[in-house]
KOLMARLO-573937 format. One line per 5 residues: number of its first residue (from 1); their letters; for each residue x, y, z of N, C-alpha, C. Coordinates in steps of 0.02 Angstrom, whole numbers, plus 32768, in hexadecimal, padded with zeros to 4 digits. Layout:
% residues N
NUM = a = X,Y,Z,X,Y,Z,X,Y,Z ~ ...
//
This chain:
% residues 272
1 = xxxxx = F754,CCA8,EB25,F754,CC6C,EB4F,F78F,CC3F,EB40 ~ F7A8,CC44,EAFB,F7D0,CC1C,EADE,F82D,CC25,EAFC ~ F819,CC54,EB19,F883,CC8B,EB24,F875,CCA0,EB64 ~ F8A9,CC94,EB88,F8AC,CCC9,EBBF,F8F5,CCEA,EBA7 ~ F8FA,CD11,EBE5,F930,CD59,EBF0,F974,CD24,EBC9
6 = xxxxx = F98E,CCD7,EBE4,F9AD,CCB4,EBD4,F9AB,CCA8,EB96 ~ F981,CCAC,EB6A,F976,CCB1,EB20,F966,CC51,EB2F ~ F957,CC31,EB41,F940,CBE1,EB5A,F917,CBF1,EB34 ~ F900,CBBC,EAFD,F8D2,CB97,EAE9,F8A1,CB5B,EB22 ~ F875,CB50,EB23,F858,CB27,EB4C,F80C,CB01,EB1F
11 = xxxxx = F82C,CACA,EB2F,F7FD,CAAE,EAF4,F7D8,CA6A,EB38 ~ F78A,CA81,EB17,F761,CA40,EB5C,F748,CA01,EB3E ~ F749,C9D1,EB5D,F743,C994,EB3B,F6F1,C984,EB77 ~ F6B7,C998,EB55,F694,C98B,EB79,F650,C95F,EB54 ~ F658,C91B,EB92,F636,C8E2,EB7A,F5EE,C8D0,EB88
16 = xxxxx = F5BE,C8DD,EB72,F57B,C8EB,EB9B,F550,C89C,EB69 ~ F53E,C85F,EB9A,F50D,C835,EB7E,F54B,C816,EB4E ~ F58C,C811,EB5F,F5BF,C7DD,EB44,F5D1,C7F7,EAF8 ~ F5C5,C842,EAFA,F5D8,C86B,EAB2,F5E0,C8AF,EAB9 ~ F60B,C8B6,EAAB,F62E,C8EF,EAA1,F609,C930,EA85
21 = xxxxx = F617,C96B,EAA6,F5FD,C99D,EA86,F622,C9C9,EA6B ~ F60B,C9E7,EA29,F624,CA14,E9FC,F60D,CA3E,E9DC ~ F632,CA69,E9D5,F606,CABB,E9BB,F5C6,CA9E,E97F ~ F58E,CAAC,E97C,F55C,CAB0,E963,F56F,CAA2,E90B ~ F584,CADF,E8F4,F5A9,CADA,E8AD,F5F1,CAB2,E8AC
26 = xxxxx = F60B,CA93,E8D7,F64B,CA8A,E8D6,F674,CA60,E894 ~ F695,CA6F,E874,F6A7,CA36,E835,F6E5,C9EE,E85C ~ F6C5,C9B1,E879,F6E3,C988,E89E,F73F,C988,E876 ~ F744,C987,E825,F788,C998,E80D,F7BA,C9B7,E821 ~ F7A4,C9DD,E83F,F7D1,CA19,E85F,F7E6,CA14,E896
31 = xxxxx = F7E0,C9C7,E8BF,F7F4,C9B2,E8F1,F7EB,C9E4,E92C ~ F815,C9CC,E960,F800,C9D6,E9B5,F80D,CA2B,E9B2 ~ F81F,CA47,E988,F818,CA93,E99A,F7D9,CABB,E9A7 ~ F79F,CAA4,E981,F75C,CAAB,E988,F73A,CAB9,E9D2 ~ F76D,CA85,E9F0,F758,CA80,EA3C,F757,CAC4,EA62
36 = xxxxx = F78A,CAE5,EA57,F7A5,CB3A,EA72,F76B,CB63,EA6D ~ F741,CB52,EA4B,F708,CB73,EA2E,F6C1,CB69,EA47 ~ F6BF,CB37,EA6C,F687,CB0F,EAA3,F65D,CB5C,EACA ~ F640,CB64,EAD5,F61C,CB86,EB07,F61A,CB6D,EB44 ~ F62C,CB91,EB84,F639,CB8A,EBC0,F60A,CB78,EBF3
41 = xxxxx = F5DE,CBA3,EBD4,F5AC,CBA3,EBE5,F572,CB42,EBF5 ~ F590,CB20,EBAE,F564,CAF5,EBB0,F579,CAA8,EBEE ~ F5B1,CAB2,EBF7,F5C8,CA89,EC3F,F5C8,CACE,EC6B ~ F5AE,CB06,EC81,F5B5,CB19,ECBA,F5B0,CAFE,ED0A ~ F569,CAEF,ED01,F56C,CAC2,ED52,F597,CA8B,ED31
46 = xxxxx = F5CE,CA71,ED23,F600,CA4F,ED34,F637,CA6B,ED38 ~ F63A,CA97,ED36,F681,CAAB,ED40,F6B1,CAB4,ED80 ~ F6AD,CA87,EDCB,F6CE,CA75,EDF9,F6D6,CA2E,EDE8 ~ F6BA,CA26,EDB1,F6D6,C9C2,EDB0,F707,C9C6,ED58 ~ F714,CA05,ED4A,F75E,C9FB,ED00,F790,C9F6,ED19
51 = xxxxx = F7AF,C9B4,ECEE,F7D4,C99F,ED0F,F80A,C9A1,ECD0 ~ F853,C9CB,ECED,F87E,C9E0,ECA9,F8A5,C991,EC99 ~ F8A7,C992,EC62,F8CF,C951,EC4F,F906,C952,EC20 ~ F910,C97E,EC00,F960,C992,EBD9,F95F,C9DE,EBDB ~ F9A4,CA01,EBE4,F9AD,CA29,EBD5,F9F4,CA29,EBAE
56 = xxxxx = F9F0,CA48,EB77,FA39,CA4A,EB64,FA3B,CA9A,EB19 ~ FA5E,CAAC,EB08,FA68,CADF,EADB,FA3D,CAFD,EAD7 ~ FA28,CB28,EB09,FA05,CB54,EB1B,F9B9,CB4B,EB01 ~ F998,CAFA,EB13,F95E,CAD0,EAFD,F947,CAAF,EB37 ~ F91D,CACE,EB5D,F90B,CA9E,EB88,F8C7,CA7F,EB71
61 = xxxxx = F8D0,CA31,EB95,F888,CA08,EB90,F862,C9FE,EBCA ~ F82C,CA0B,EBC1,F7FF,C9FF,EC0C,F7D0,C9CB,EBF7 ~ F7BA,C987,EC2C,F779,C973,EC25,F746,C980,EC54 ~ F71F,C976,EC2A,F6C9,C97A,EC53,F6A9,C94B,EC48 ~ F68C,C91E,EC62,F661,C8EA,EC61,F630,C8F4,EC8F
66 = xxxxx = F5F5,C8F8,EC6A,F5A8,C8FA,EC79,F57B,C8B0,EC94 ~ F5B9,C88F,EC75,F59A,C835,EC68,F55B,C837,EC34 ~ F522,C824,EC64,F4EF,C800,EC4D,F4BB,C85F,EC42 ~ F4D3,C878,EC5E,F4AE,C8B7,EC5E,F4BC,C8D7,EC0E ~ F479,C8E2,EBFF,F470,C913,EBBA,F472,C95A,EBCA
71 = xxxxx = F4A0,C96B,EBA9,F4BA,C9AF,EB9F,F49E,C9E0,EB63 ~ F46D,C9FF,EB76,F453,CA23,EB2D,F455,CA69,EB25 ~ F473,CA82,EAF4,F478,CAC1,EAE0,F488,CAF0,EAB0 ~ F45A,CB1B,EA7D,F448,CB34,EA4C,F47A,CB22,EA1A ~ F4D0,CB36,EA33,F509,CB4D,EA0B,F522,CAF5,EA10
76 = xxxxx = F52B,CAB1,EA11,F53F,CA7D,EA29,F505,CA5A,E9F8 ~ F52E,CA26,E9EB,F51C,C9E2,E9F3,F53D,C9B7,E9F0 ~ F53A,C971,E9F5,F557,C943,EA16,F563,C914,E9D4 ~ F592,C8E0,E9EB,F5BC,C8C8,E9B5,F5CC,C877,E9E0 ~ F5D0,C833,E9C2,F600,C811,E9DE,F647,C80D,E9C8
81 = xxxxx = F668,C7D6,E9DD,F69C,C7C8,E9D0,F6AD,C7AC,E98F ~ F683,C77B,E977,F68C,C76B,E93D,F696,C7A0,E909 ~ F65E,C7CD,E901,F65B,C7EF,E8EF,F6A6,C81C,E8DE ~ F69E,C833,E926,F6EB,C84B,E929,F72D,C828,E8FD ~ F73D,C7E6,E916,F76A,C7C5,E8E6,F763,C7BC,E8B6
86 = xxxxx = F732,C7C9,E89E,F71E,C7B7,E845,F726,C7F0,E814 ~ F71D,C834,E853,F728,C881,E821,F76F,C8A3,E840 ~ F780,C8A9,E886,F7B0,C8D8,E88F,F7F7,C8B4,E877 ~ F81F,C8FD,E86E,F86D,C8D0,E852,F886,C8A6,E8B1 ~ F8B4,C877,E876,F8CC,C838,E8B1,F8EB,C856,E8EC
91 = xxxxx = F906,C882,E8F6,F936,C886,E933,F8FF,C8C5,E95A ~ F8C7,C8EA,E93E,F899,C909,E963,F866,C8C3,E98B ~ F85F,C898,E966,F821,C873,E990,F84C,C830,E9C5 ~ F898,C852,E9C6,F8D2,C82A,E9FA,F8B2,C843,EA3D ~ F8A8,C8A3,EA30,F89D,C8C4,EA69,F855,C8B9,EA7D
96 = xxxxx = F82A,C896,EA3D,F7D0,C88D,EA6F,F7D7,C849,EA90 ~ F808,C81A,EA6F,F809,C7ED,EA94,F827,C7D8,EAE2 ~ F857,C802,EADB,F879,C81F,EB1C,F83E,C83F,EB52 ~ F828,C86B,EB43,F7E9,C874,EB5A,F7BE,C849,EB7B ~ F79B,C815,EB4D,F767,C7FE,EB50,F783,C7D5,EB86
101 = xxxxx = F7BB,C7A0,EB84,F7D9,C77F,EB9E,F7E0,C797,EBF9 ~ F800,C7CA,EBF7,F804,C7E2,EC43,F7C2,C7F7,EC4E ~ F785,C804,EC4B,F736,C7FC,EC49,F72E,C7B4,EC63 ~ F73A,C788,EC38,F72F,C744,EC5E,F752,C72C,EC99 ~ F789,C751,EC9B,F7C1,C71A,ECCB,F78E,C753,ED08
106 = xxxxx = F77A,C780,ED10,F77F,C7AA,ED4A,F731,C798,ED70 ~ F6FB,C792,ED2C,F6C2,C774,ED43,F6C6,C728,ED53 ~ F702,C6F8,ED43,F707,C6C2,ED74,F71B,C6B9,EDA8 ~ F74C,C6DD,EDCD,F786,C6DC,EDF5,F768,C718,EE2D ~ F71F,C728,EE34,F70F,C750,EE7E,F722,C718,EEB0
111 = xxxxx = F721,C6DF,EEAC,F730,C6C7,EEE7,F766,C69D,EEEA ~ F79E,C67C,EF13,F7C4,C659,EF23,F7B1,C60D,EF11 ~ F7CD,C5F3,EED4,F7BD,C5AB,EED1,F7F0,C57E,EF05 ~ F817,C592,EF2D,F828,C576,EF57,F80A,C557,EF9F ~ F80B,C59B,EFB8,F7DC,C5AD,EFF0,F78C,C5CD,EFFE
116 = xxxxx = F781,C5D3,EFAF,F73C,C5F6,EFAF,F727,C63B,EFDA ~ F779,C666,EFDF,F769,C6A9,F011,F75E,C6CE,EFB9 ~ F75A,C713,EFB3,F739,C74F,EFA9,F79F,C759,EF85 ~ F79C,C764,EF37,F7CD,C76C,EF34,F7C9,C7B1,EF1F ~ F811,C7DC,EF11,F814,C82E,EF00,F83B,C846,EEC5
121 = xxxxx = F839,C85F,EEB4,F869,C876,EE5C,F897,C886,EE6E ~ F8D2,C865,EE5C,F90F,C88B,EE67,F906,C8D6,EE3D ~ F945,C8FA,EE51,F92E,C944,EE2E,F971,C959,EE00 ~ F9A1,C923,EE11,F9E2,C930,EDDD,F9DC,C90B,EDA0 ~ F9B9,C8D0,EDA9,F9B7,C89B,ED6E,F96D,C887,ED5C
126 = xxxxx = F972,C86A,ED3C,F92E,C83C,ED2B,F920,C801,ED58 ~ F911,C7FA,ED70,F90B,C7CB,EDBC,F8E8,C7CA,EE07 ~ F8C7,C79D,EE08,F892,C7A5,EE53,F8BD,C781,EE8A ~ F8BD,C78B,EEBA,F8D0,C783,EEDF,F8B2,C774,EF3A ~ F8BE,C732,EF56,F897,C71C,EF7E,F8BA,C73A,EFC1
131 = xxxxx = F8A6,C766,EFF2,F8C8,C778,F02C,F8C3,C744,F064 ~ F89A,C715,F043,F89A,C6E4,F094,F8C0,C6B1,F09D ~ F8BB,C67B,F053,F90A,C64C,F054,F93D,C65C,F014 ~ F92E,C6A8,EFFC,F954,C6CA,EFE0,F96B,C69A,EF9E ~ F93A,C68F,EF75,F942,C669,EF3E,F937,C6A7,EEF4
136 = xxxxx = F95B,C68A,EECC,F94A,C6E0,EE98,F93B,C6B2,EE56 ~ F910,C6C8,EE36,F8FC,C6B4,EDF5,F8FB,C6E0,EDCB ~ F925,C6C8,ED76,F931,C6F4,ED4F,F8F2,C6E4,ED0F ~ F8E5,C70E,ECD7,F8B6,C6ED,ECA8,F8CD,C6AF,EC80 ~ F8A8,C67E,EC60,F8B7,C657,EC66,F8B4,C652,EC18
141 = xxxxx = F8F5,C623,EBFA,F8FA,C620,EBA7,F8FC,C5F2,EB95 ~ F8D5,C5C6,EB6B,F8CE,C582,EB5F,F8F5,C576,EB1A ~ F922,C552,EB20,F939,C558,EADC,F91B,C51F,EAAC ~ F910,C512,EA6E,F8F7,C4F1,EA40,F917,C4EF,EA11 ~ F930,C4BD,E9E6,F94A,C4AF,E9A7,F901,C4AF,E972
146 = xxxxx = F935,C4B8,E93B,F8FE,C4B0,E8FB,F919,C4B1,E8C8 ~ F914,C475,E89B,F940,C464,E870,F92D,C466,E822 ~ F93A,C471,E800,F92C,C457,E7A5,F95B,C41C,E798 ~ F941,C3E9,E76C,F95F,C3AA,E769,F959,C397,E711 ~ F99D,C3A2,E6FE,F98D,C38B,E6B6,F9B6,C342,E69E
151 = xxxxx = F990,C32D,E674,F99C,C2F6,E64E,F9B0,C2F1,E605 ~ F9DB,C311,E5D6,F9E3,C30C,E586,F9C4,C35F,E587 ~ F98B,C353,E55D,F95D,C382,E552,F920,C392,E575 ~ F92C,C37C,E5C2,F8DB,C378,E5D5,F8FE,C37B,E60F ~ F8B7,C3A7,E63E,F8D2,C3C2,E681,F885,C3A7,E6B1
156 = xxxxx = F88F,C37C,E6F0,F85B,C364,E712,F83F,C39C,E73F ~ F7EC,C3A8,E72A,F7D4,C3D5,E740,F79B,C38F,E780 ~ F788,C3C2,E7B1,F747,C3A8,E7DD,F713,C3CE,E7E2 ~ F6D6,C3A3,E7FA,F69E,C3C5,E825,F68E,C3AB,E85D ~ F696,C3D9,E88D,F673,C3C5,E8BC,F630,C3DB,E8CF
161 = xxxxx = F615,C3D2,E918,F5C7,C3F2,E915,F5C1,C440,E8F8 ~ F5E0,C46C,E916,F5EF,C4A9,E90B,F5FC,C4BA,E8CA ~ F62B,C49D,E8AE,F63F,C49F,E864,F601,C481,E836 ~ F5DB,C460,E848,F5A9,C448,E834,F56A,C460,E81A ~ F563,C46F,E856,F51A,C4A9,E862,F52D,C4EE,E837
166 = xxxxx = F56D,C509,E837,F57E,C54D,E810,F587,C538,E7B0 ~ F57F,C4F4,E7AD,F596,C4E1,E768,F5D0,C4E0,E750 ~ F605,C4D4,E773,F654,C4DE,E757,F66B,C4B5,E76B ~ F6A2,C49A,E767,F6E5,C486,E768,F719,C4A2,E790 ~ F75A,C486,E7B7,F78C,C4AC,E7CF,F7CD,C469,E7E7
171 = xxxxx = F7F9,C48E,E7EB,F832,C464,E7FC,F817,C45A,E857 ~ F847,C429,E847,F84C,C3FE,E89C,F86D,C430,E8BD ~ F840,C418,E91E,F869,C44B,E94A,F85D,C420,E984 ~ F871,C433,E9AC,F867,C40E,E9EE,F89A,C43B,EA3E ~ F87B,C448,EA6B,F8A4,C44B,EAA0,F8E2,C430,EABA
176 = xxxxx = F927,C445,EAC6,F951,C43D,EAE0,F939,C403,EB26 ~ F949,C3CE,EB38,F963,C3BF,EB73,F9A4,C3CA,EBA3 ~ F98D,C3B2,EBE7,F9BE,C3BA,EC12,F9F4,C38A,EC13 ~ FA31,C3B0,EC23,FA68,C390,EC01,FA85,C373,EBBD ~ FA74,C395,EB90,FA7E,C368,EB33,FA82,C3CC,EB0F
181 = xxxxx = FAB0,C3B0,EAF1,FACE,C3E2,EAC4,FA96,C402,EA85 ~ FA97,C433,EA83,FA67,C44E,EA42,FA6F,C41D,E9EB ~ FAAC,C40E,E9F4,FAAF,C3D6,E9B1,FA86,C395,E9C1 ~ FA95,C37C,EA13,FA7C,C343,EA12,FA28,C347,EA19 ~ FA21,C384,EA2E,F9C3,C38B,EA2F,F9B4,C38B,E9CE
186 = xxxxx = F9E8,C38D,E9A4,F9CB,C38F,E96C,F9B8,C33F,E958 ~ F9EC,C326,E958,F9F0,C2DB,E94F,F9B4,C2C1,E970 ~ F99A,C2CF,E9C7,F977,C2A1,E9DA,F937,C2AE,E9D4 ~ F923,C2F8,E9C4,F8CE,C316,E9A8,F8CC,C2EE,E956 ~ F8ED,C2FF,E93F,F907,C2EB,E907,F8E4,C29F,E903
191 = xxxxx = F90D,C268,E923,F8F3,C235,E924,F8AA,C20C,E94B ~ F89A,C23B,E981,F866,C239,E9A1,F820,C24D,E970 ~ F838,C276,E95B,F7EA,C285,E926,F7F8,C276,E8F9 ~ F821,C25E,E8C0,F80B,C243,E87A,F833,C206,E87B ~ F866,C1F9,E89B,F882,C19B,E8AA,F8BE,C195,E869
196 = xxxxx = F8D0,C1D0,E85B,F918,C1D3,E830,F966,C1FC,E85E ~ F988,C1ED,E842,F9C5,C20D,E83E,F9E1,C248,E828 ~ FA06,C276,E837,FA26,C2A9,E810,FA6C,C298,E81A ~ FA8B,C2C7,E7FE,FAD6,C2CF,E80F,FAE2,C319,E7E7 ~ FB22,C327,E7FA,FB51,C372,E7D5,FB1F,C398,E7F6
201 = xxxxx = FB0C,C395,E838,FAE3,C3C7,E866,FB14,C40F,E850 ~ FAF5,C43E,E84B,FB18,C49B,E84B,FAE6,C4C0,E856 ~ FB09,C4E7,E883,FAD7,C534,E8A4,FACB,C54E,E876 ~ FA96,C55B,E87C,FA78,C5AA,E834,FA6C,C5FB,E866 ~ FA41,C5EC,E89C,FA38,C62F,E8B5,F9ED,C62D,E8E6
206 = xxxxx = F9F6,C65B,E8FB,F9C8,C64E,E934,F98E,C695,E947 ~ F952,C67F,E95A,F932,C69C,E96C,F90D,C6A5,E9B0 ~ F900,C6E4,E9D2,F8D6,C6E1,EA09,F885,C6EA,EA08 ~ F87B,C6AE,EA1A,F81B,C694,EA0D,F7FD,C69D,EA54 ~ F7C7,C6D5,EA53,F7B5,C6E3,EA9B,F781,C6BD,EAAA
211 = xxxxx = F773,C684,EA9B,F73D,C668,EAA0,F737,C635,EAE6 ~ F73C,C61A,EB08,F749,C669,EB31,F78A,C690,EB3B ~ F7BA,C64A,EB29,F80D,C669,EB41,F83C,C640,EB2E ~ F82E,C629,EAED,F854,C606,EAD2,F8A7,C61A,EAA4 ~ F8D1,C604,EA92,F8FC,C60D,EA6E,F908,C5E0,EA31
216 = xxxxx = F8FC,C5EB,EA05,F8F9,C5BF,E9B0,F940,C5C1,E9A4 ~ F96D,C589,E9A7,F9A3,C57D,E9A0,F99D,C555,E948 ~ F9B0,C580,E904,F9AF,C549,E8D3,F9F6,C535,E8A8 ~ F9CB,C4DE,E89B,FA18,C4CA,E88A,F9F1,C4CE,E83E ~ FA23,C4A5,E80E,FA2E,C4A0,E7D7,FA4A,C43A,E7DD
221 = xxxxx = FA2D,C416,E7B3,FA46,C3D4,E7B4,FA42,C3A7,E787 ~ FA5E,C363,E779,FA4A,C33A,E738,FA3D,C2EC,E759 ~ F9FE,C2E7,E71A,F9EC,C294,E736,FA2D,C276,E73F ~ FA1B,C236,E77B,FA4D,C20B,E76D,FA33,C1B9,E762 ~ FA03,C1AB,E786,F9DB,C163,E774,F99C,C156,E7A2
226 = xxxxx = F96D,C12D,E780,F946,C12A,E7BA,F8FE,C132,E784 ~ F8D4,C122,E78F,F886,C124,E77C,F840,C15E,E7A8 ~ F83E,C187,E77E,F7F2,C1B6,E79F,F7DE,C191,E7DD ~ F7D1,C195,E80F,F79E,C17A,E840,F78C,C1A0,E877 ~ F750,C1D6,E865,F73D,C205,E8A0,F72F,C1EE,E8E0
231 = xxxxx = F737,C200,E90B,F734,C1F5,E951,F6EA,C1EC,E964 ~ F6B0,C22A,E923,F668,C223,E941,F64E,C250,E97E ~ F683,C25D,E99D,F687,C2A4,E9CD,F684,C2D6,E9D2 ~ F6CA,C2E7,E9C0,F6DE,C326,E9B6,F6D7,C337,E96C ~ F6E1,C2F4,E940,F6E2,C309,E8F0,F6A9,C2D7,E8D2
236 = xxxxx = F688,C2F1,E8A7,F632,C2CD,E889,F64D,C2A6,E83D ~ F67C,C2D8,E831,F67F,C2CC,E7D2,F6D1,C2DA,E7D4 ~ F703,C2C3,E7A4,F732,C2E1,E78E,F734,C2C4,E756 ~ F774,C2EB,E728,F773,C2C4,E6D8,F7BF,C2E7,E6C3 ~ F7E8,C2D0,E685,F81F,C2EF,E667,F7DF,C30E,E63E
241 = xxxxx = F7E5,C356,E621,F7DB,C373,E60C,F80B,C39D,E5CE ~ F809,C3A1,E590,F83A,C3B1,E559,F845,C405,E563 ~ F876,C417,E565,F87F,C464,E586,F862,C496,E546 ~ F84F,C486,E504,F832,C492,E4EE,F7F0,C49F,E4DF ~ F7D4,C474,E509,F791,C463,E509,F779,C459,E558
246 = xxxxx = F76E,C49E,E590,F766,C498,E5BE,F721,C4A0,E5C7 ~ F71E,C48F,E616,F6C7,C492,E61C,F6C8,C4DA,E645 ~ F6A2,C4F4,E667,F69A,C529,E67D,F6C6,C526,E6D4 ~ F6FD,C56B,E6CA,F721,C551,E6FD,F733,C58D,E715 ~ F748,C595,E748,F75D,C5D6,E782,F776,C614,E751
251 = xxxxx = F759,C637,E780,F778,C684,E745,F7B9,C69D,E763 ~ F7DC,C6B6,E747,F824,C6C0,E73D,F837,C6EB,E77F ~ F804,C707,E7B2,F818,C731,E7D9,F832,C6FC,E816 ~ F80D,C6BD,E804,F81E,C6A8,E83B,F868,C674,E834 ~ F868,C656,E85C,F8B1,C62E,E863,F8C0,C5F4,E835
256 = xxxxx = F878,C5D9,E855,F865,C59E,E7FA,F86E,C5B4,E7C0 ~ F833,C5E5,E7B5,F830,C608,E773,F889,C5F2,E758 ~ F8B0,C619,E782,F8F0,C637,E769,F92D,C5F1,E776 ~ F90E,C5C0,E783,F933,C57D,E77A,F92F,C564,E743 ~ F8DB,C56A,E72B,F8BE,C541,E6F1,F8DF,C56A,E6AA
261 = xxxxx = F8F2,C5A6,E6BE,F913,C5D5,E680,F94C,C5CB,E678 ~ F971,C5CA,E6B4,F9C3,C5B2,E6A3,F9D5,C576,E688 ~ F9A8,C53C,E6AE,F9A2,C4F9,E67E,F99F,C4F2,E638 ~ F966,C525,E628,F95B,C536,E5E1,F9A1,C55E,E5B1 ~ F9CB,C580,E5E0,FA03,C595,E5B4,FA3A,C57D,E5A1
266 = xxxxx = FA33,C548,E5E8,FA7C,C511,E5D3,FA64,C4D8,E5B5 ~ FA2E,C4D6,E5B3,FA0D,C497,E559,FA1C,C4B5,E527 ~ FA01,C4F8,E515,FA16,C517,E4D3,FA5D,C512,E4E5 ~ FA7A,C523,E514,FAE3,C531,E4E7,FAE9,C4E9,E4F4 ~ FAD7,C4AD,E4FC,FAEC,C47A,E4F4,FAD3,C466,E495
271 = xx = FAAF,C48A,E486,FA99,C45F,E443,FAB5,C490,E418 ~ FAEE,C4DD,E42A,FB0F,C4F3,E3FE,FB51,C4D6,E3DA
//
């Protein structure tokens, strides 16, 4: 099932009840190759709605989305996303997010938010397309900053509800606005939820967060003045925290995690 005559790999990204399915024994480590290995069988009645979404070095990707429909079968079981980002290597769970992502844009976009006609999949690109006032919509990427903020020896961690309820800690983030530069969304989340300053804003690196379709843009930054004062909103608690002495905080797979670590390396070579 895995090869044709072309020697093509074909790997299915199929989403049943907002999770992914995967070979029964599958080891999630071993990233998106696992997929090649799916049984065909278990999306059969879907198979006039796979819809190919990369092909390149002789690897094609197909999705299937079931939606809300449970998909059950002997060799399979199902997995979320978290999940996913928390075990597969980083640039395999690029391709579930890619996935998951065109899953959402396609189950929003059946109809024309223009005109409200009946829109159709383009078949060269990723894109629906309206035949009546011919409007085309692509998936949609939200970008987000997210910052680590240190002070001497101490780096300002938050909670918000979410962060709350899970028991941890995490650096500040916030959505990009329209019209304002990714530095200046740092400065103004920045000051909107805890009522301080940064400065020496620098890119660290970035991640794609499918939640539903976000983009984690992270900086790296240092206090500059200003007093704690949560917003109460978006943020419940914040505090300087001694990078030594942290509270329980994002694990390293994710974008935070890997802010709160680099912070931690340029404190140690500052105190060599």
């Amino acid at each position: 099932m895995t090869q044709t005559l072309r020697n093509i790999t074909k790997r299915y990204f199929v989403f049943s009840n907002d999770r992914l399915l995967v070979p029964a024994q599958a080891d999630l480590s071993l990233g998106v190759n696992l997929l090649a290995d799916l049984p065909i069988d278990v999306f059969a009645e879907y198979t006039e709605q796979v819809v190919s979404i990369r092909a390149i070095d002789k690897v094609e990707h197909h999705l299937v989305d079931a939606q809300k429909e449970l998909l059950e079968h002997p060799d399979v079981r199902s997995v979320s996303l978290r999940e996913i980002v928390s075990t597969m290597p980083r640039e395999d769970f690029q391709h579930v997010a890619q996935a998951w992502q065109y899953a959402v844009f396609l189950r929003n976009h059946q109809f024309c938010g223009r005109c409200g006609s009946r829109m159709d999949r383009v078949q060269w690109e990723m894109a629906m397309h309206c035949h009546t006032c011919h409007h085309r919509c692509y998936p949609r990427v939200s970008p987000c900053i997210i910052v680590a903020i240190r002070s001497g020896n101490k780096i300002l961690l938050a909670q918000g509800a979410r962060q709350k309820e899970a028991g941890f800690y995490s650096t500040l983030a916030g959505f990009v606005e329209s019209g304002e530069t990714l530095e200046e969304a740092v400065h103004r989340e920045v000051f909107e939820e805890v009522g301080v300053k940064v400065k020496n804003v620098e890119y660290f690196n970035s991640q794609p967060w499918p939640f539903p379709h976000s983009l984690m843009v992270g900086y790296l930054a240092e206090y500059d003045e200003g007093e704690i004062v949560v917003d109460g909103k978006e943020i419940h608690k914040a505090d300087w925290f001694d990078i030594d002495n942290l509270p329980v905080v994002p694990p390293k797979f994710s974008i935070a995690g890997r802010l709160i670590e680099e912070t931690q390396k340029r404190m140690a070579q500052d105190k060599i």
